[in-house]
PDB file as gemmi writes it, atoms N, CA and C in Angstrom:
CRYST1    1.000    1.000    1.000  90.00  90.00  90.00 P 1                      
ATOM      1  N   UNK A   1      83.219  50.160 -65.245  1.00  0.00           N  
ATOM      2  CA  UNK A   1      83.708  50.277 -63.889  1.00  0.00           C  
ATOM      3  C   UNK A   1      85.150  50.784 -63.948  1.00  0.00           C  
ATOM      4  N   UNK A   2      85.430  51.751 -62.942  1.00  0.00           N  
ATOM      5  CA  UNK A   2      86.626  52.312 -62.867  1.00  0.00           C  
ATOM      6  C   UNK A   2      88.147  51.180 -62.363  1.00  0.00           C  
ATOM      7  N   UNK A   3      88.926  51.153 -62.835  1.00  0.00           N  
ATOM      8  CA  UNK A   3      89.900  50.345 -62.291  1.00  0.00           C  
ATOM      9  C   UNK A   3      90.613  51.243 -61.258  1.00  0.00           C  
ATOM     10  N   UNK A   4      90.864  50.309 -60.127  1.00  0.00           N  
ATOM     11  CA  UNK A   4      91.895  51.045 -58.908  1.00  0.00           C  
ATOM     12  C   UNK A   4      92.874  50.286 -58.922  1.00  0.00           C  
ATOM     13  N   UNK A   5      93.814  51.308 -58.233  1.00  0.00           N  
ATOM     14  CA  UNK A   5      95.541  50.759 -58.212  1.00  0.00           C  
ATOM     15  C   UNK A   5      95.273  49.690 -56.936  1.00  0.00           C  
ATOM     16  N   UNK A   6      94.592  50.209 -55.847  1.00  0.00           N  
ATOM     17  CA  UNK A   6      94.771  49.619 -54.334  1.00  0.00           C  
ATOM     18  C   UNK A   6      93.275  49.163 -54.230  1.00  0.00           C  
ATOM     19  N   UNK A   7      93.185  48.504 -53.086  1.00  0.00           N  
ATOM     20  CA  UNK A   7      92.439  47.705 -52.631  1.00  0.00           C  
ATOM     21  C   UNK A   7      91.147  48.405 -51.570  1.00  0.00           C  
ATOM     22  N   UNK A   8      91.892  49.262 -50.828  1.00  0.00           N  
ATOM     23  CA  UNK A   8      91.614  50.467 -50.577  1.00  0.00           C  
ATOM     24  C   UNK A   8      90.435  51.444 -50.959  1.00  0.00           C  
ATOM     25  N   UNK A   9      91.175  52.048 -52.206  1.00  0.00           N  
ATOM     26  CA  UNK A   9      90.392  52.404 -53.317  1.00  0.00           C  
ATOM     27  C   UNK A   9      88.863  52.149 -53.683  1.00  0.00           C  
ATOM     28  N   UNK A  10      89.214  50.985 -53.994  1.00  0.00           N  
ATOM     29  CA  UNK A  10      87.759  49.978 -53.922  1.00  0.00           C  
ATOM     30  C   UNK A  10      86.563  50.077 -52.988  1.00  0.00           C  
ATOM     31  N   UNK A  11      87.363  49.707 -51.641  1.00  0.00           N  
ATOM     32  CA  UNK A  11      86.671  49.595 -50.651  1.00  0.00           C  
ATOM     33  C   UNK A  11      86.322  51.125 -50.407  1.00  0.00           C  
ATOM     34  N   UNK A  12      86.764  52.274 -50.667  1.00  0.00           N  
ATOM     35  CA  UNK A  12      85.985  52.724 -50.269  1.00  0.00           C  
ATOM     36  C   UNK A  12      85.070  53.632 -51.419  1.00  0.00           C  
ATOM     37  N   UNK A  13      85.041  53.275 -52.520  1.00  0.00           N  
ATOM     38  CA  UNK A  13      84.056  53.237 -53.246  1.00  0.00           C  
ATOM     39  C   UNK A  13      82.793  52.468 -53.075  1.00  0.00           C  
ATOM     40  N   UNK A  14      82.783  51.566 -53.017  1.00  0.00           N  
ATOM     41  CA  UNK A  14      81.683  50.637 -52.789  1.00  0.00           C  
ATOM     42  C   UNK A  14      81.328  50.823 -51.446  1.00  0.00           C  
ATOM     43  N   UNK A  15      81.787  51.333 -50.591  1.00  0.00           N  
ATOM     44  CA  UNK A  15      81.435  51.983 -48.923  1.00  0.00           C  
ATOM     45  C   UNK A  15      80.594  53.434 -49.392  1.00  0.00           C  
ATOM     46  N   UNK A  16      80.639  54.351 -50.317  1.00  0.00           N  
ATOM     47  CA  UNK A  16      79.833  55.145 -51.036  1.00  0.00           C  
ATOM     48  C   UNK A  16      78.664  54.664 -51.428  1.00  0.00           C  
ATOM     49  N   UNK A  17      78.962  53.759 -52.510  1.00  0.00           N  
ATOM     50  CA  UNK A  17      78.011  53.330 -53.386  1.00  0.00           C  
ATOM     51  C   UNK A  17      76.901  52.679 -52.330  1.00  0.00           C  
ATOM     52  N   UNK A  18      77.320  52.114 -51.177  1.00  0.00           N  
ATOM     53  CA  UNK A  18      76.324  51.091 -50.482  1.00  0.00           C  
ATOM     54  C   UNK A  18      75.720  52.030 -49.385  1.00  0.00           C  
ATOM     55  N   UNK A  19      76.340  53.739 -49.413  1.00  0.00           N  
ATOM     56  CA  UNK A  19      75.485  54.372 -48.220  1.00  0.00           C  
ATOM     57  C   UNK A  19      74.739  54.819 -49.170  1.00  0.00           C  
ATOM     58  N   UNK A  20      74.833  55.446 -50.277  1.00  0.00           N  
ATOM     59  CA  UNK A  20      73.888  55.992 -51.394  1.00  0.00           C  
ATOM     60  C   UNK A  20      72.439  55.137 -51.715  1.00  0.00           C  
ATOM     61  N   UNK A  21      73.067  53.958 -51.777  1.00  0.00           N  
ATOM     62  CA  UNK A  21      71.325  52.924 -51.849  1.00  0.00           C  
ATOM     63  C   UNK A  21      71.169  52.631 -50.519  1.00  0.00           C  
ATOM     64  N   UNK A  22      71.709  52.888 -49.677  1.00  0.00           N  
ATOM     65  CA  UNK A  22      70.676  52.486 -48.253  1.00  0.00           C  
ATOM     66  C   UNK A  22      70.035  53.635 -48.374  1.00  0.00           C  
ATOM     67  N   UNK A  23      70.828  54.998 -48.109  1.00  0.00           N  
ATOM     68  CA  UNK A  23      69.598  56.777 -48.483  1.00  0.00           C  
ATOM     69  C   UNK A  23      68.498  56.427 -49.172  1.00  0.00           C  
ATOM     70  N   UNK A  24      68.597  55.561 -50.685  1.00  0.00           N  
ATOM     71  CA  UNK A  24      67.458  55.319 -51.260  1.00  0.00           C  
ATOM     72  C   UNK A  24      66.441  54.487 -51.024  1.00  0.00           C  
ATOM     73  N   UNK A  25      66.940  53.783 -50.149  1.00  0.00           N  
ATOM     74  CA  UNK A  25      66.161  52.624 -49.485  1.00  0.00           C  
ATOM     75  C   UNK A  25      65.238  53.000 -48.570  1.00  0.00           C  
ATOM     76  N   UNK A  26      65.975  54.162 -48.274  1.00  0.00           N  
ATOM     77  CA  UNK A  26      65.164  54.525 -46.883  1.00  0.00           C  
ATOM     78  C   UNK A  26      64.347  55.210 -47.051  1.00  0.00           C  
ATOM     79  N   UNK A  27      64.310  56.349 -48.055  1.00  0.00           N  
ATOM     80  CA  UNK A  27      63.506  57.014 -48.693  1.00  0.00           C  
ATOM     81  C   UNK A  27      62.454  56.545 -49.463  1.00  0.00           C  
ATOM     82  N   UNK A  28      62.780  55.370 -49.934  1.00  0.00           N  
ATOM     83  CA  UNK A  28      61.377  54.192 -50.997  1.00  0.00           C  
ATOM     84  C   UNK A  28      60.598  53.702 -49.572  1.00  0.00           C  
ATOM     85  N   UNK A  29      61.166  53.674 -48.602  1.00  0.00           N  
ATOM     86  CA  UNK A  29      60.488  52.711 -47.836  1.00  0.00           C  
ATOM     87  C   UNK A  29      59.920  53.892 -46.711  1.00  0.00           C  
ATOM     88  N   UNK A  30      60.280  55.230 -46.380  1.00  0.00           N  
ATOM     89  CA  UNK A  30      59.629  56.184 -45.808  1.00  0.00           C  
ATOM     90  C   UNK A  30      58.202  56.657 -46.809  1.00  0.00           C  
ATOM     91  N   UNK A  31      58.437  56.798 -47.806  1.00  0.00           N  
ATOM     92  CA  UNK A  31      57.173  56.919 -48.875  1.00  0.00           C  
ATOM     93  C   UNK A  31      56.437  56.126 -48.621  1.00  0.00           C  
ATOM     94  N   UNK A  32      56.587  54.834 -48.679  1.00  0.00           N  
ATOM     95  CA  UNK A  32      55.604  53.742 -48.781  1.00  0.00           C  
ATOM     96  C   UNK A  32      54.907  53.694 -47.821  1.00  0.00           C  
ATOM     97  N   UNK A  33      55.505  54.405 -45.848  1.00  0.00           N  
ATOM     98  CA  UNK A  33      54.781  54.129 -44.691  1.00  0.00           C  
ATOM     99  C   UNK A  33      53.874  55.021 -45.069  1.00  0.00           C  
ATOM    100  N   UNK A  34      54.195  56.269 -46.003  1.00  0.00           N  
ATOM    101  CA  UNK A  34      53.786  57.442 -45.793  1.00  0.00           C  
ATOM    102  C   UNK A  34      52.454  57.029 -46.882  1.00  0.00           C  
ATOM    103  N   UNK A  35      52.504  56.472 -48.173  1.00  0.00           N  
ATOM    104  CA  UNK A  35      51.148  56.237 -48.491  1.00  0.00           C  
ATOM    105  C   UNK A  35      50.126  55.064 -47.814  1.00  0.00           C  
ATOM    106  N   UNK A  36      50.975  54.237 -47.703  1.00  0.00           N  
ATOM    107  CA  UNK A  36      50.266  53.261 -46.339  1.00  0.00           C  
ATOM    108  C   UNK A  36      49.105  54.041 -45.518  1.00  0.00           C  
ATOM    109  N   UNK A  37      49.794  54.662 -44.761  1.00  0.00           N  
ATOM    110  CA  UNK A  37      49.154  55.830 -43.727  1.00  0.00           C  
ATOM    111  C   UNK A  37      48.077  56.811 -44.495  1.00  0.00           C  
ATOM    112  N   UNK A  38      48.286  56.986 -45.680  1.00  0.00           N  
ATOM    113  CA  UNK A  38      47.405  58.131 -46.471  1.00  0.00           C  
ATOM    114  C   UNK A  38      45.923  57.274 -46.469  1.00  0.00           C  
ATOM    115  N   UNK A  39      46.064  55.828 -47.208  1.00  0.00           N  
ATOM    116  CA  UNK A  39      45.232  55.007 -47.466  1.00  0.00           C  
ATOM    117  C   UNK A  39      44.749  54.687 -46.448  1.00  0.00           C  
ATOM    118  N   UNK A  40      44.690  54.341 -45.543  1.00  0.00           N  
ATOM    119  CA  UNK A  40      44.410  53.921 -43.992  1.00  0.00           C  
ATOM    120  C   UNK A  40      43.763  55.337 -43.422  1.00  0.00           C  
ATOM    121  N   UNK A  41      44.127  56.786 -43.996  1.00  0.00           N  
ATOM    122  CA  UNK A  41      43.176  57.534 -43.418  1.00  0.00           C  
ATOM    123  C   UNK A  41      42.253  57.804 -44.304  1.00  0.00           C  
ATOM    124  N   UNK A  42      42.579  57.407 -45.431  1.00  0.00           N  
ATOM    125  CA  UNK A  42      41.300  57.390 -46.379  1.00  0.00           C  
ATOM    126  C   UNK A  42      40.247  56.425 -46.328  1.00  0.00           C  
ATOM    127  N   UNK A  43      40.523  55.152 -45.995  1.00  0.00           N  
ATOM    128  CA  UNK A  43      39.595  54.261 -46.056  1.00  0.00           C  
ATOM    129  C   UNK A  43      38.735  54.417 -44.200  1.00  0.00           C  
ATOM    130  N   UNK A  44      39.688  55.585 -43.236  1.00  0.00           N  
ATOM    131  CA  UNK A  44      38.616  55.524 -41.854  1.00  0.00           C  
ATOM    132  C   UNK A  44      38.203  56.813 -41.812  1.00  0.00           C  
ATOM    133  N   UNK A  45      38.555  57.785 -42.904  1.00  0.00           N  
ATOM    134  CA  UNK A  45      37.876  59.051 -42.567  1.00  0.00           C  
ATOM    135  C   UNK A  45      37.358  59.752 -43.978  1.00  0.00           C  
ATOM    136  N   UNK A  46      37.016  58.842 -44.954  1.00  0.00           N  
ATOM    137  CA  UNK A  46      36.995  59.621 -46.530  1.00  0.00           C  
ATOM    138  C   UNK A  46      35.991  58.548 -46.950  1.00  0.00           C  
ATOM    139  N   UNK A  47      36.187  57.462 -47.388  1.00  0.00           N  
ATOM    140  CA  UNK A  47      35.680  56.355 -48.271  1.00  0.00           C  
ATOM    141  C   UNK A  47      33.848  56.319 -47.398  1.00  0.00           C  
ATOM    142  N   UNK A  48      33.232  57.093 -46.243  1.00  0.00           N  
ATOM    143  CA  UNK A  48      32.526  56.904 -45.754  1.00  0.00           C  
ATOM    144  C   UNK A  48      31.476  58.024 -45.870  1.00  0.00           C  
ATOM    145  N   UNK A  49      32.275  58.977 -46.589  1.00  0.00           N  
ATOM    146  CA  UNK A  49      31.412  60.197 -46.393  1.00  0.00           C  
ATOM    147  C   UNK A  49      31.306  60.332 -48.050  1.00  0.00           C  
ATOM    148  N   UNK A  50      32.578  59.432 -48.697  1.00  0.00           N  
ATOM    149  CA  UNK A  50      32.120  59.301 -50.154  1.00  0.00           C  
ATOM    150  C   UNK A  50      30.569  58.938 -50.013  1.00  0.00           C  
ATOM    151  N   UNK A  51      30.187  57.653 -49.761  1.00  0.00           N  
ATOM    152  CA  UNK A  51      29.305  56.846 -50.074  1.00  0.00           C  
ATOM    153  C   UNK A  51      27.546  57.413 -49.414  1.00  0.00           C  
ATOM    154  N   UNK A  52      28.423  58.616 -48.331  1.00  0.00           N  
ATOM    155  CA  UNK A  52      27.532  59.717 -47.509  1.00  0.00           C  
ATOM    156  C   UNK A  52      26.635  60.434 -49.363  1.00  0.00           C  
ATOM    157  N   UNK A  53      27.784  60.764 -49.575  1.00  0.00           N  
ATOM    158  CA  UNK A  53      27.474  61.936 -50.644  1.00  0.00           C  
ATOM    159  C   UNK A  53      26.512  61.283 -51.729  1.00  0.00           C  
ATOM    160  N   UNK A  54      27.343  59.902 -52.323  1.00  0.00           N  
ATOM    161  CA  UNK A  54      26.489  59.413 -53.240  1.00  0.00           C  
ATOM    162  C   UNK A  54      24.824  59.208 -52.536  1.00  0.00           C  
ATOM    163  N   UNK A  55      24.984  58.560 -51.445  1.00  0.00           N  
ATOM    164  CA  UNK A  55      23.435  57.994 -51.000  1.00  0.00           C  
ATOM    165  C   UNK A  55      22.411  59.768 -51.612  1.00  0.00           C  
ATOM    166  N   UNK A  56      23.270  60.728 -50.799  1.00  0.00           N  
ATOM    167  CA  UNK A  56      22.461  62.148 -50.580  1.00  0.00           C  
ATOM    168  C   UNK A  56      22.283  62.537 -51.893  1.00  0.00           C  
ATOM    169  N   UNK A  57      23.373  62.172 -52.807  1.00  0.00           N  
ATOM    170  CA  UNK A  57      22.907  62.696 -54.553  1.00  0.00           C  
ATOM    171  C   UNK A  57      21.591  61.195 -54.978  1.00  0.00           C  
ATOM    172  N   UNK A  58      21.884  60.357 -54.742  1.00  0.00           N  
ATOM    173  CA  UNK A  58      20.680  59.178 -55.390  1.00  0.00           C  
ATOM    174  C   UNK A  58      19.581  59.489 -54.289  1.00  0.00           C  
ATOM    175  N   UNK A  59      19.118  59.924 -52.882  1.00  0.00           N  
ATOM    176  CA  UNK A  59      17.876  60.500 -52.489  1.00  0.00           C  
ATOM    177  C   UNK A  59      17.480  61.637 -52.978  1.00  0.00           C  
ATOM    178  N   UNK A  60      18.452  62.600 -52.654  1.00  0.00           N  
ATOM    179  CA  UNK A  60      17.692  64.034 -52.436  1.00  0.00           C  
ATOM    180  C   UNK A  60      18.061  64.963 -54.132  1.00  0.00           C  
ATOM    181  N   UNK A  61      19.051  64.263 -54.773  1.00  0.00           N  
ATOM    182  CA  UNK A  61      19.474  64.658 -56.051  1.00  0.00           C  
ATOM    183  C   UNK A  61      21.002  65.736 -56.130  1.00  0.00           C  
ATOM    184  N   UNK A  62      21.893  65.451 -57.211  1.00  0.00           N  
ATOM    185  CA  UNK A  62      23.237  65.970 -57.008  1.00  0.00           C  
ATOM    186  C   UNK A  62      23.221  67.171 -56.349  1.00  0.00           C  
ATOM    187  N   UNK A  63      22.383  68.447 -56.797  1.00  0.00           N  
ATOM    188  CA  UNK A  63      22.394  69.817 -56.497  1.00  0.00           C  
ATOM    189  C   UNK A  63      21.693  70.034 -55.246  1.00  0.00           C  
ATOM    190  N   UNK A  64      21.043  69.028 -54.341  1.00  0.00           N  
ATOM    191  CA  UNK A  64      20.602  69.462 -53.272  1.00  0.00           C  
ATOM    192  C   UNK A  64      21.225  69.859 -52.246  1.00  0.00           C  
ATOM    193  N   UNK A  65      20.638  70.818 -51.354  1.00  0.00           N  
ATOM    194  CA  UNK A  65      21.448  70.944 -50.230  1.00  0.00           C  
ATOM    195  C   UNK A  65      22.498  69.958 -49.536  1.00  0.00           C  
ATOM    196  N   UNK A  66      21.295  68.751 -49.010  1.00  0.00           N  
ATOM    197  CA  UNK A  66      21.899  67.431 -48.399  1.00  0.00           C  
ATOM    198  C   UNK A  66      23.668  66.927 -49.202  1.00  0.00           C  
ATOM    199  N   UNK A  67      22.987  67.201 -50.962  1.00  0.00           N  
ATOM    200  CA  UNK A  67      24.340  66.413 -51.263  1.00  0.00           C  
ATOM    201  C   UNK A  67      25.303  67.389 -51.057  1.00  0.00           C  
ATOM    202  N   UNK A  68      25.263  69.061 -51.113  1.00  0.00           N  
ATOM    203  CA  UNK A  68      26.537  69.715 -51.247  1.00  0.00           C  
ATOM    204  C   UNK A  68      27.186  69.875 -50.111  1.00  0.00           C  
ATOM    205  N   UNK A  69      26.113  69.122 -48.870  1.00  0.00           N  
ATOM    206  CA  UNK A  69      26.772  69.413 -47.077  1.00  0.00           C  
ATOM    207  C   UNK A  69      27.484  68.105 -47.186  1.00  0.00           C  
ATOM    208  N   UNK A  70      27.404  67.076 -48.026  1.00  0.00           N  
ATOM    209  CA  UNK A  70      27.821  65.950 -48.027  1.00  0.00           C  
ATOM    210  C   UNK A  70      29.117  66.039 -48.718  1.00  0.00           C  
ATOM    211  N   UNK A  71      29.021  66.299 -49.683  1.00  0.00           N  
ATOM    212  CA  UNK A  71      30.056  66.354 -50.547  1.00  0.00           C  
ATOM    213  C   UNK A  71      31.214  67.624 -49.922  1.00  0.00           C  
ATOM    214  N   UNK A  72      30.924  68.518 -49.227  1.00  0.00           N  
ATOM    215  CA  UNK A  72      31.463  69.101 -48.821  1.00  0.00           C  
ATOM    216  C   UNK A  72      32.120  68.353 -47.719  1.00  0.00           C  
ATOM    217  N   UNK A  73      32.045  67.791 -46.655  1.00  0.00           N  
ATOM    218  CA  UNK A  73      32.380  66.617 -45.674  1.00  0.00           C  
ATOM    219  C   UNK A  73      33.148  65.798 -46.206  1.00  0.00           C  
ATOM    220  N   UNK A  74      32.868  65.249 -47.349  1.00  0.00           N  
ATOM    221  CA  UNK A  74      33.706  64.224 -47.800  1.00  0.00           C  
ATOM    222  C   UNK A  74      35.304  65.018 -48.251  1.00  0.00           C  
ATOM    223  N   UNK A  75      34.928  65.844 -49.303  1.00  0.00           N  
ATOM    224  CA  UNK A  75      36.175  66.555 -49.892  1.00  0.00           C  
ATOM    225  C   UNK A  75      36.928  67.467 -48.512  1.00  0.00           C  
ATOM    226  N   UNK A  76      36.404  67.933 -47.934  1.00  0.00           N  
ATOM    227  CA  UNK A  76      37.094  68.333 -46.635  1.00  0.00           C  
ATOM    228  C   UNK A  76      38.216  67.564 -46.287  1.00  0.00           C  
ATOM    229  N   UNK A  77      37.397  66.290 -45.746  1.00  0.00           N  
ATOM    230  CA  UNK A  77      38.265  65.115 -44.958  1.00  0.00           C  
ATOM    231  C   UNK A  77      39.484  64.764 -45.891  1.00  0.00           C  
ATOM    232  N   UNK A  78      39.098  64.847 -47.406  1.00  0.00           N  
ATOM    233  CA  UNK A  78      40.152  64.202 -48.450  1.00  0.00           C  
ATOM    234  C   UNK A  78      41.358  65.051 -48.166  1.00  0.00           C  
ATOM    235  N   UNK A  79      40.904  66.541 -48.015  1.00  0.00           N  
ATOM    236  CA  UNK A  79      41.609  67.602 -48.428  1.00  0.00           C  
ATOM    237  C   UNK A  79      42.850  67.628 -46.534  1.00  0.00           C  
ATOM    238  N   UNK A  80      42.394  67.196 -45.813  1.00  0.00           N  
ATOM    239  CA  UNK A  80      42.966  67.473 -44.977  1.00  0.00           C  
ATOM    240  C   UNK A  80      44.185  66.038 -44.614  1.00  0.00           C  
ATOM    241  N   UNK A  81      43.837  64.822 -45.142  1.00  0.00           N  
ATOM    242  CA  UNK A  81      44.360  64.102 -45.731  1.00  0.00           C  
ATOM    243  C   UNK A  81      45.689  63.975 -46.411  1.00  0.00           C  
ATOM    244  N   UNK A  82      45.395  64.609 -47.802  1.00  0.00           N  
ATOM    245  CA  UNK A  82      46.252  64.639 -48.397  1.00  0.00           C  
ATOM    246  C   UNK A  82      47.249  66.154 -47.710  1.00  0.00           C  
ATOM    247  N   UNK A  83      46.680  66.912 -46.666  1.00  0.00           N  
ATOM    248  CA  UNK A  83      47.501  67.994 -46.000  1.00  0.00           C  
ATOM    249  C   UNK A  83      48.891  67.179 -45.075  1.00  0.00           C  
ATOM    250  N   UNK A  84      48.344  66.193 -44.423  1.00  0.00           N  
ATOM    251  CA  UNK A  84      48.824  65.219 -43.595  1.00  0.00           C  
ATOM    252  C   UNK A  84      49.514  64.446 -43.856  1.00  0.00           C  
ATOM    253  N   UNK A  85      49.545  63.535 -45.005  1.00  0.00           N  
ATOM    254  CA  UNK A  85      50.113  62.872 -45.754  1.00  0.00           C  
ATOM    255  C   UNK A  85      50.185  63.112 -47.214  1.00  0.00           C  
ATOM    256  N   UNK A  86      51.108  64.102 -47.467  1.00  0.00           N  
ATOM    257  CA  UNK A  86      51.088  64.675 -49.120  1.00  0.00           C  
ATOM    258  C   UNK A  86      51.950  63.753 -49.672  1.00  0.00           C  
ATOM    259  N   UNK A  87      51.834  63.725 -50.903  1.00  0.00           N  
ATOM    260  CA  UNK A  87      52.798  63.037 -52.016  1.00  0.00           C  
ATOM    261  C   UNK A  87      54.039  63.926 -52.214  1.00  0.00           C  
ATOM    262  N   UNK A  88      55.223  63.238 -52.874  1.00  0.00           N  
ATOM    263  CA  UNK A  88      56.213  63.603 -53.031  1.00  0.00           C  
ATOM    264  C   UNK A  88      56.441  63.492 -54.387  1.00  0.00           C  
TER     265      UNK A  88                                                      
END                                                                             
């Protein structure tokens, strides 16, 4: 740690240092709404058309029509998803 002559000094170092981790704070905690929100549209618009696809590959078989309109639906929804809420 740097030594200061004044008191001053100090204070307004640590008036730096404490806006720098709130920026980071805010930013850890904007991410987090932001995967929150990813997961929450995954589990009401993805996790359903997964289980679409599997049923259509265990009836009709992986390469059938049914599963690739399925699987196509599912990866769509993922894809528009992660458009909406991308990672950083």
């Amino acid at each position: 740690m740097t030594q200061y002559s004044t008191a001053p000094e100090r204070a307004q170092q640590l008036a730096e240092e404490a806006i720098k981790l709130l920026k980071q704070a805010k930013a850890l905690q904007h991410q987090a709404q932001v995967d929150a929100a990813r997961m929450q549209a995954y589990q009401q618009h993805s996790d359903g058309l997964a289980f679409q696809f599997l049923a259509a590959c265990a009836e009709y078989g992986e390469h059938s029509p049914q599963a690739g309109k399925a699987r196509e639906r599912w990866l769509g929804a993922r894809n528009a998803i992660k458009v909406q809420f991308p990672r950083t």
